[in-house]
C-alpha positions as CSV (number, residue, x, y, z in Angstrom):
1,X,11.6,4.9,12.5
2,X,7.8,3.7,12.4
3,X,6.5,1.7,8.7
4,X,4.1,0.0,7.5
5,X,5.2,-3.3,5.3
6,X,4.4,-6.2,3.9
7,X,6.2,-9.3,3.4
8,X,7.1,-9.4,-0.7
9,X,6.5,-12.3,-2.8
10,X,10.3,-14.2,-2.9
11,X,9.5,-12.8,-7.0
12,X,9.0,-9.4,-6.1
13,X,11.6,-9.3,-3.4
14,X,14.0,-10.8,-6.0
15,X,13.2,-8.4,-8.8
16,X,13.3,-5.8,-6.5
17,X,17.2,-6.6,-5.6
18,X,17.7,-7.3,-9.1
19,X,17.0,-3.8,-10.0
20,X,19.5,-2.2,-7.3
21,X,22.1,-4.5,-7.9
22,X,21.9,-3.9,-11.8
23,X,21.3,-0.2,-11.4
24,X,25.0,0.9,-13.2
25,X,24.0,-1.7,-15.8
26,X,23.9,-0.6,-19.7
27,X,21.2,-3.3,-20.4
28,X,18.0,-1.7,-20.6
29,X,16.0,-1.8,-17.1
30,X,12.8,0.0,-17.7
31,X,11.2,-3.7,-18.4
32,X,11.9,-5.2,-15.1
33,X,11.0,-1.3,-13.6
34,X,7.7,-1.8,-15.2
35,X,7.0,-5.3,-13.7
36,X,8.0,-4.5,-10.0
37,X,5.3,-1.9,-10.4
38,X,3.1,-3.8,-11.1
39,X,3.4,-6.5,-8.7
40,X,4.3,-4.1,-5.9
41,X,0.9,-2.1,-6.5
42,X,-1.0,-5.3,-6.6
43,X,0.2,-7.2,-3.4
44,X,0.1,-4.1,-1.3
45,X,-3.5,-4.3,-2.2
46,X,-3.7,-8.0,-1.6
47,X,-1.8,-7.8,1.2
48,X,-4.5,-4.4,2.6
49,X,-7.6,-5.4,1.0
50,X,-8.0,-8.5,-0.6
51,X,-6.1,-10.6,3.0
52,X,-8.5,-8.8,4.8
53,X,-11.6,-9.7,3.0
54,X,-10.5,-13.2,3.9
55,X,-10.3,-12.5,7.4
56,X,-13.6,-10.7,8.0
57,X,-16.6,-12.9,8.5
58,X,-19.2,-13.1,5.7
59,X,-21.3,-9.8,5.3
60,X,-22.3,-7.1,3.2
61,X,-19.7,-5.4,4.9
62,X,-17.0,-8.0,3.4
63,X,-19.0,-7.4,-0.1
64,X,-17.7,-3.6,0.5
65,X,-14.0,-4.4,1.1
66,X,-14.1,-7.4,-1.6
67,X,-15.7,-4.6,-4.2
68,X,-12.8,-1.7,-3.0
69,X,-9.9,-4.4,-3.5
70,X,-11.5,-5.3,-6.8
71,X,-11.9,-1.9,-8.0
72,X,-8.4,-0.1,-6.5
73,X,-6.7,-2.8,-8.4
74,X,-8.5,-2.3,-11.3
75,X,-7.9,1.5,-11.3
76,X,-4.4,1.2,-10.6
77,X,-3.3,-1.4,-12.9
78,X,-5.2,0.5,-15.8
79,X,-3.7,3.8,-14.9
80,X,0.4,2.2,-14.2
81,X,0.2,0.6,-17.5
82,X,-0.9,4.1,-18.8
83,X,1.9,5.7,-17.6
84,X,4.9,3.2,-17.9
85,X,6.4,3.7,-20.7
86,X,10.3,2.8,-22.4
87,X,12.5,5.1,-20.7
88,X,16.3,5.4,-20.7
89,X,18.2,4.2,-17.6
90,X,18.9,7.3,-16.1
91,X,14.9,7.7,-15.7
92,X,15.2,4.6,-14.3
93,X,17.5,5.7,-11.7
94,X,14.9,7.7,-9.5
95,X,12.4,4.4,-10.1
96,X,15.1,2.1,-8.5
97,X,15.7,4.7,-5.5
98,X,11.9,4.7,-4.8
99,X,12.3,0.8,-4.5
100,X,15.1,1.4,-2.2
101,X,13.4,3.6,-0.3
102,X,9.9,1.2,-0.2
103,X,12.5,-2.1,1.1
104,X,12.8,-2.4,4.9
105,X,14.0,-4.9,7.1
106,X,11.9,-5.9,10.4
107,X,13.3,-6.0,13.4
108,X,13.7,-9.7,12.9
109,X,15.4,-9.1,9.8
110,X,12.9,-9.8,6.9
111,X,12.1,-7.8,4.3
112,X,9.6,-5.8,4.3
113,X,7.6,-3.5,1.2
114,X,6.0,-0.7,2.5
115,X,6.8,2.9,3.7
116,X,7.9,5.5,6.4
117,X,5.0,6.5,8.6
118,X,4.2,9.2,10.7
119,X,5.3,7.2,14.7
120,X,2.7,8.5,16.1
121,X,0.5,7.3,13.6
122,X,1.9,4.1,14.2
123,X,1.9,4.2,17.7
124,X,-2.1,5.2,17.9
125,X,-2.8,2.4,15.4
126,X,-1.2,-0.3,17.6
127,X,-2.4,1.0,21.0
128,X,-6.1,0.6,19.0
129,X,-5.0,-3.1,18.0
130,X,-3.7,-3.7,21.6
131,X,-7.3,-2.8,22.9
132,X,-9.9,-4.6,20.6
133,X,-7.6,-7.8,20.9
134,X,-7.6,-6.9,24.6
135,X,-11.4,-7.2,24.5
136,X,-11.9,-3.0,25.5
137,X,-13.9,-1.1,23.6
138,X,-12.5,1.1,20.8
139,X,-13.7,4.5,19.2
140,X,-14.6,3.1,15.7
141,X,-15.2,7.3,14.7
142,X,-11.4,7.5,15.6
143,X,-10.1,4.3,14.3
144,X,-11.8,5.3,11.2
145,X,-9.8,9.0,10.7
146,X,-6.3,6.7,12.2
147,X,-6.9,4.6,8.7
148,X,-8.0,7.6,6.6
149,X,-4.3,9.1,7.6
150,X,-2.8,5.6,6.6
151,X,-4.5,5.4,3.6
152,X,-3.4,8.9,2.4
153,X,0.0,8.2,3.5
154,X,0.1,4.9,1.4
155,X,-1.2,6.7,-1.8
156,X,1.1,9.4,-1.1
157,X,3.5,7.0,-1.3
158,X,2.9,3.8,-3.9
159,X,1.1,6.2,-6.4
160,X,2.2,10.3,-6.5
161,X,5.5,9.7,-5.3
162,X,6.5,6.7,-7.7
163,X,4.9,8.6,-10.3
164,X,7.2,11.6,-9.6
165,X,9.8,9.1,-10.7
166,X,8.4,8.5,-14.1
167,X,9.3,11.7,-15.7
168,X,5.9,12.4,-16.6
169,X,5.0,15.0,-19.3
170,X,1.5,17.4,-18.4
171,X,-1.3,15.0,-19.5
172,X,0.0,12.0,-17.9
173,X,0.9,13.4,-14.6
174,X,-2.7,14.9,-14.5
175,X,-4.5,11.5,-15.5
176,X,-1.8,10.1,-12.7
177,X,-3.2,12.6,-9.9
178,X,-6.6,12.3,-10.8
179,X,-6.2,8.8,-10.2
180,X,-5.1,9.1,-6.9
181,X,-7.4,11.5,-6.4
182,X,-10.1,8.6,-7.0
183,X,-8.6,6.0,-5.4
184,X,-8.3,8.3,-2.1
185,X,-11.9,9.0,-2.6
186,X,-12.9,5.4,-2.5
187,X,-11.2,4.0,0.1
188,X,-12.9,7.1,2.4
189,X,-16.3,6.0,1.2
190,X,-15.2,2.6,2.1
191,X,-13.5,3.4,5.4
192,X,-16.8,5.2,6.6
193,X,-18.8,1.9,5.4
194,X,-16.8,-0.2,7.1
195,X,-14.8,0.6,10.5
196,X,-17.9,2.5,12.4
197,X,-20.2,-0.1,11.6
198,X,-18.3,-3.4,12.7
199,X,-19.1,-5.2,15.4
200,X,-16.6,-6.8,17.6
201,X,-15.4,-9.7,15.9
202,X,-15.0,-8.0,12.7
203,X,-12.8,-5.7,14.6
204,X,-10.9,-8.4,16.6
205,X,-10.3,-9.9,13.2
206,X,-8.5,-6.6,11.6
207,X,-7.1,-5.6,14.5
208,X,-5.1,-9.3,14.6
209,X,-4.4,-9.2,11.2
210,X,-3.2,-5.5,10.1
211,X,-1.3,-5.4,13.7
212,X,1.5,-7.4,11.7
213,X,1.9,-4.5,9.5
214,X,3.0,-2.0,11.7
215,X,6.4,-1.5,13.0
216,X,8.4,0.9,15.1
């Protein structure tokens, strides 16, 4: 099996094992549902975006990925709290699978946030790591489309199929997929901003950090 995913706040991870172990509980558990959402959505764009921004040296293309975190947070948060709304616990049900589906152990054994990934997606992603850190030159135009795939796959994931969960009526589950819609937009914009146009210790510095992320 090949994910991507991130190590959880020990809050998040907590709430997140709350949830499943309370799942056959009578006590209302839309609440906590709406607060792992939240969280969830915001450090997998910490751990993406905002980490990264850290990482990269200062330039107008660090401006780009600062602005992109900034605003895919923004757009998220605004549209989640749209959408999350007091639900009876058997709605709740197919929110808790999702988070049980979205927890993964490493092969060390830690938890891990994140989702299933195509393996050869994975695979092409590390070999790309393996050869900037390696000091060889890398196809930035190819590295570029590698990311576009995981970025789809992460929307695909975080936003429409955890809004499937939500029992949505018609106008919310339009506002929800013209919101991916947007955010997918973006982060191609961004993607083609950024990866073509770094220069090698901008991509030694991704390449060491997002390598972490990646498993088989």
């Amino acid at each position: 099996m090949a994910f991507f995913g991130f190590t959880p706040s020990e809050e998040l991870l907590n709430d997140i094992q709350t949830i499943i172990e309370k799942k056959k509980s009578k006590e209302p558990l839309y609440p906590l549902r709406d607060k792992i959402a939240l969280q969830m959505n915001e450090e997998i764009i910490d751990t993406l975006l905002t980490e990264l921004v850290r990482h990269l040296p200062a330039s107008e293309k660090r401006d780009t990925a600062e602005k992109l975190a900034g605003y895919v947070k923004s757009t998220v948060a605004v549209l989640l709290k749209q959408l999350l709304s007091k639900a009876p616990n058997d709605v709740v049900q197919q929110s808790i699978a999702f988070s049980e589906h979205s927890l993964f152990q490493d092969p060390q054994g830690y938890f891990k946030v994140g989702a299933t990934l195509d393996a050869g997606l994975v695979t092409n992603l590390k070999q790309s790591f393996a050869e900037i850190q390696a000091g060889h030159g890398v196809n930035k135009a190819a590295l570029a489309e590698l990311y576009k795939q995981f970025a789809d796959a992460s929307i695909r994931h975080f936003m429409l199929d955890f809004n499937k969960t939500l029992d949505l009526g018609m106008i919310k589950r339009k506002a929800a997929d013209i919101g991916a819609a947007a955010v997918t937009k973006a982060v191609h914009i961004a993607i083609d901003k950024l990866i073509p146009h770094m220069n090698k210790d901008e991509l030694s510095a991704i390449a060491k950090y997002h390598d972490g992320l990646f498993f088989h």
